[in-house]
N, C-alpha and C positions, 0 to 999 in steps of 0.2 A: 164665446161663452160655451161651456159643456157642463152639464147636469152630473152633479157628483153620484148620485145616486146609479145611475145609467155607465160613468165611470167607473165606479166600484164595483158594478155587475161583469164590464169588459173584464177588466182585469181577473177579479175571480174567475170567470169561466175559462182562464188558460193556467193562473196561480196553483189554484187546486190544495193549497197547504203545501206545494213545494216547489214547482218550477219557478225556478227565481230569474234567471238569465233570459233575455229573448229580445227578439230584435223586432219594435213594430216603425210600420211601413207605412207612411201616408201620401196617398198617390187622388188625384182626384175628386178627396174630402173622403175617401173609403180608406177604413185601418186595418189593415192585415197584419194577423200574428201568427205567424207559426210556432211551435215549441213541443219539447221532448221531455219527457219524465225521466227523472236522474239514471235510472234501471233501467230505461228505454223501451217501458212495457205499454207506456201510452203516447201516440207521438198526435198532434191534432194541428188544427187551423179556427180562429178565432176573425171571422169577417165583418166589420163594424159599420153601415154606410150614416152617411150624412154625418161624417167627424168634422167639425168644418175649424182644420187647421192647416196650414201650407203642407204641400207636398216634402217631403222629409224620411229619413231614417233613423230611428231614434233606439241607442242603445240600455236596454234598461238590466242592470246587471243583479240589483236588488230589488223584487217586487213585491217584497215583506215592507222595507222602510218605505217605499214609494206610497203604500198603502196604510200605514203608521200615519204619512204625512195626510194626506187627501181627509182619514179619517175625521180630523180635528175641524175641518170645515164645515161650513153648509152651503145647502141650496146649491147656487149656479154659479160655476167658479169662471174666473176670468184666467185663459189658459191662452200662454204664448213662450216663444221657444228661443234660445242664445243661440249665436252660431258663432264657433270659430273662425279659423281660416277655409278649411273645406269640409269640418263634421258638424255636429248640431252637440253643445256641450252642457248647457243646465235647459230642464222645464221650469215655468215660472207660475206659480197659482196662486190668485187672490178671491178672497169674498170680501164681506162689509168688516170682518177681525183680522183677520189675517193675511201677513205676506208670505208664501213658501217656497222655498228653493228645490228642486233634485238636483243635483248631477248624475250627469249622464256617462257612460262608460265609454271605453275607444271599441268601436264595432267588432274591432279584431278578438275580443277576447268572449264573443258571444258563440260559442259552439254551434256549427251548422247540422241544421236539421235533416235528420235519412228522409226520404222518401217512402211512401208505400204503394206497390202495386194492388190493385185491385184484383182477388182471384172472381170466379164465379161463384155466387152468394146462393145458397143452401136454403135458406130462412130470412124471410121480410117480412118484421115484426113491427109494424104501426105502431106510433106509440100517442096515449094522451097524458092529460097534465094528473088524470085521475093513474094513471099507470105509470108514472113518474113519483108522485105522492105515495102510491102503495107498496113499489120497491125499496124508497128509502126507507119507509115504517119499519119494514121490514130487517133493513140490514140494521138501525138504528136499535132494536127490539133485540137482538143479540151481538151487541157492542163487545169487543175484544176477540172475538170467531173472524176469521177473515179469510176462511173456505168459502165460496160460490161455487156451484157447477148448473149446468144447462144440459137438460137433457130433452132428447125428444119423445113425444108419446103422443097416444087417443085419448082422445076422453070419452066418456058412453056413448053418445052420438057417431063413432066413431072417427069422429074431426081431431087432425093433426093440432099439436102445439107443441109450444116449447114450457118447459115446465124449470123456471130458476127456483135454486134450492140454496139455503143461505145456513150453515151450518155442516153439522157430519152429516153425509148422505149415509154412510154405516156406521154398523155400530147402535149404541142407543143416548146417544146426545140430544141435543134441544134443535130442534132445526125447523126451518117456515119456507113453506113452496108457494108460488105464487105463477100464474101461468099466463102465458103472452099467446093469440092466435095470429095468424097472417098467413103468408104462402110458405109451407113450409115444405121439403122434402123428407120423405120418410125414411131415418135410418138410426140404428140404433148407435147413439153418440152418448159421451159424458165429458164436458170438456169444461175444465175447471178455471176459474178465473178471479183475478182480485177483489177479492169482495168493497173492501176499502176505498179502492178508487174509482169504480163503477158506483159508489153510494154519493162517493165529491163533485164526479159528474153529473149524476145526475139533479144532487140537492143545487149545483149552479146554474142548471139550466130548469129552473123552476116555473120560470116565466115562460115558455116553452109556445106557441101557437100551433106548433104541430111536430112531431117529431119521429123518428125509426128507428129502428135496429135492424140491420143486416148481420145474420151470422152465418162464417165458413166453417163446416166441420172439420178442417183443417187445425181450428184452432185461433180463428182470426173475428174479431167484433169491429164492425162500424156503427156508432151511434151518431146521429145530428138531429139538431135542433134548430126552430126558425122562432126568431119573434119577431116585432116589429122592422128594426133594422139591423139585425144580428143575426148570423146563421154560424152555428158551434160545431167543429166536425171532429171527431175524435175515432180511431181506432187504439183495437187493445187488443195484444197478443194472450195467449192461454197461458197461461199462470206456470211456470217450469224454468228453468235454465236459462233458454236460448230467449231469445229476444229477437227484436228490428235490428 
């Protein structure tokens, strides 16, 4: 049995409104996902424990229709898997209305995930559920602007932060700063960033029990999240060109 609801949150925190292709992993009763944003500007890991379904590799090519399907259910779905000759080829889910089918994709056509090296982190930005909630307000409040930048600064106290700014930093546009403290290093940076997908992740990780952000003035964000049995890892490269 798996909690649709608890389902539906997995999946969102790696879907995002777009990564459709990925490959999850079930080793131990723990789900790993890895996956990469089509632009490759967010590439992350989604860690699931107590999934309690066999050991398995499951190719899921579409996770718009997969979540289409799940939606029409309730409650605690009854979840078991086909197997071919050596892949895993439909998911099977029932409640007390419905019987649902997926099929599952040939693993070969799920694009393998980059890697990212870890540099040394600049700024380590605690986060709570109150600083998760006040970010999306924030980006949500200038809907269609999809500039961010982070910069660093004092505030009168003379205490380091980092100060997110959601809109035109110049100019005389509409723009909302919101400022995160933690360890940070003193250097005057402005490194801009997707506003868009920084608001998807973090409106997925809502449920949040504790969470950070590490940022490289390089250019590079790691955010994670923990709840009860999920821990969300995502990095994001500075908004430009080049990518992972």
């Amino acid at each position: 049995m798996v909690n649709k609801l608890v389902l539906q949150s997995v999946i969102n925190k790696y879907y995002l409104g777009e990564n459709e292709s990925v490959k999850w992993k079930i080793k131990d009763k723990t789900l790993t996902i890895e996956f990469m944003s089509v632009n490759k500007e967010v590439i992350g890991k989604i860690v699931h424990e107590n999934f309690d379904l066999e050991d398995s590799e499951l190719a899921i090519f579409d996770t718009k229709k997969l979540l289409n399907l799940i939606s029409i259910t309730s409650s605690d779905l009854m979840f078991t898997l086909e197997k071919g000759k050596s892949v895993y080829t439909k998911m099977h889910f029932a409640d007390n209305a419905f019987n649902l089918t997926y099929a599952l994709a040939d693993p070969l056509l799920i694009s393998k995930v980059a890697t990212v090296t870890e540099p040394e982190w600049d700024a380590v930005l605690p986060l709570e559920k109150e600083h998760v909630d006040n970010l999306v307000k924030a980006k949500n409040a200038l809907t269609g602007v999809g500039a961010m930048t982070v910069t660093v600064t004092t505030d009168l106290n003379g205490d380091n932060m980092c100060v997110f700014t959601f809109g035109d930093e110049q100019g005389h546009n509409n723009k909302i700063t919101y400022q995160l403290y933690g360890q940070i290093k003193q250097e005057k940076v402005e490194i801009p960033f997707n506003s868009d997908m920084f608001r998807n992740i973090l409106k997925e990780n809502k449920d949040l029990d504790e969470g950070c952000i590490w940022l490289s003035y390089q250019g590079l964000m790691k955010i994670e999240f923990k709840s009860e049995n999920t821990t969300s890892t995502y990095y994001m490269v500075r908004r430009e060109e080049s990518a992972f």
